[in-house]
C-alpha positions in Angstrom: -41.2 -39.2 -32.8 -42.2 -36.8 -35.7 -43.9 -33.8 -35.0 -47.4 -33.7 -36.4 -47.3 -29.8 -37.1 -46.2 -29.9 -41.2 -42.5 -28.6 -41.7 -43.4 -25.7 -43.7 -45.3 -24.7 -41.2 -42.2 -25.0 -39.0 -40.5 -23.5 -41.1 -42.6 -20.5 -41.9 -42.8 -19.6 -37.9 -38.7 -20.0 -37.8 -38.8 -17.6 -40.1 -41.1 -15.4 -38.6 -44.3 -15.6 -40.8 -47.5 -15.4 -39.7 -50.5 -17.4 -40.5 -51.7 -14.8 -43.2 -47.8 -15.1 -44.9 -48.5 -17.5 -45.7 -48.1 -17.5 -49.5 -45.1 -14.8 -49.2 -43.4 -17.4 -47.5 -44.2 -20.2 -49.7 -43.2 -17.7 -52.6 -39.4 -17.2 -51.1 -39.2 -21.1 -51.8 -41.0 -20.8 -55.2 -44.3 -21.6 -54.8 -46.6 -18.9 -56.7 -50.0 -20.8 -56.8 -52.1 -19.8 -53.4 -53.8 -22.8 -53.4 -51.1 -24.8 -53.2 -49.1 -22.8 -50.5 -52.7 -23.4 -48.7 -52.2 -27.3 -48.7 -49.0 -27.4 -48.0 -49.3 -25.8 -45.0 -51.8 -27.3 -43.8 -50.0 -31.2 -44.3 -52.0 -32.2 -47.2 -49.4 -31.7 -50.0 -46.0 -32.7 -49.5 -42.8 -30.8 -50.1 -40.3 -31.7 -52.8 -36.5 -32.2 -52.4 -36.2 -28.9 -54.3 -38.5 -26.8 -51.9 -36.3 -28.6 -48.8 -33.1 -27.3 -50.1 -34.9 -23.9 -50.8 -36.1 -23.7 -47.4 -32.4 -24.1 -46.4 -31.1 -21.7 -48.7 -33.8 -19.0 -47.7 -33.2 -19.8 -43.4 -29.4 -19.4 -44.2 -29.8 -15.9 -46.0 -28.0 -17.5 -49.6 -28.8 -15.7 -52.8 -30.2 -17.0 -55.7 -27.1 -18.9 -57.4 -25.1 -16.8 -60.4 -21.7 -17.4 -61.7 -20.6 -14.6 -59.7 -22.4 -15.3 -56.6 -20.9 -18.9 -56.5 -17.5 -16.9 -56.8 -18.3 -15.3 -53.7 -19.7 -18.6 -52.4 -16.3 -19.9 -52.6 -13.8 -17.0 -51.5 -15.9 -17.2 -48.2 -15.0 -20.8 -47.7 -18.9 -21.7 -48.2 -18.3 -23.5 -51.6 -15.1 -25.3 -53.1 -14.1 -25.4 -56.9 -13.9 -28.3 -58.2 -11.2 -29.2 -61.1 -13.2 -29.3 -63.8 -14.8 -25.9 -63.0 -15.8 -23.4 -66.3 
């Protein structure tokens, strides 16, 4: 059975937020507007696929992606380049 607490609220306690962070949390997955880290706490708003994977990225301690960094990525086994790689 689901849990009727909202995920990003899950989330944001995983992570070790408090209820007045909130927005800094929401703004480590790239949501800037106040207002909308407000409803999506609270349940009323939904989170996209995008904010999902975000939340994953953040919880695992990954980097925002660069060339470089997906270099790194893959010398430590966490990534794999494909053939038709640039």
């Amino acid at each position: 059975m689901k849990s009727s607490i909202p995920d990003f609220r899950v989330w944001l306690a995983r992570m070790g937020f408090n209820s007045r962070q909130v927005a800094a949390g929401a703004e480590l997955i790239g949501i800037k507007n106040a207002r909308t880290a407000s409803s999506t706490n609270t349940g009323a708003r939904d989170l996209m696929v995008s904010e999902r994977l975000a939340m994953s990225a953040v919880r695992v301690g990954l980097k925002p992606w660069s060339p470089e960094y997906d270099d790194e990525l893959v010398a430590q086994g966490m990534a794999h380049r494909t053939s038709n790689a640039a």
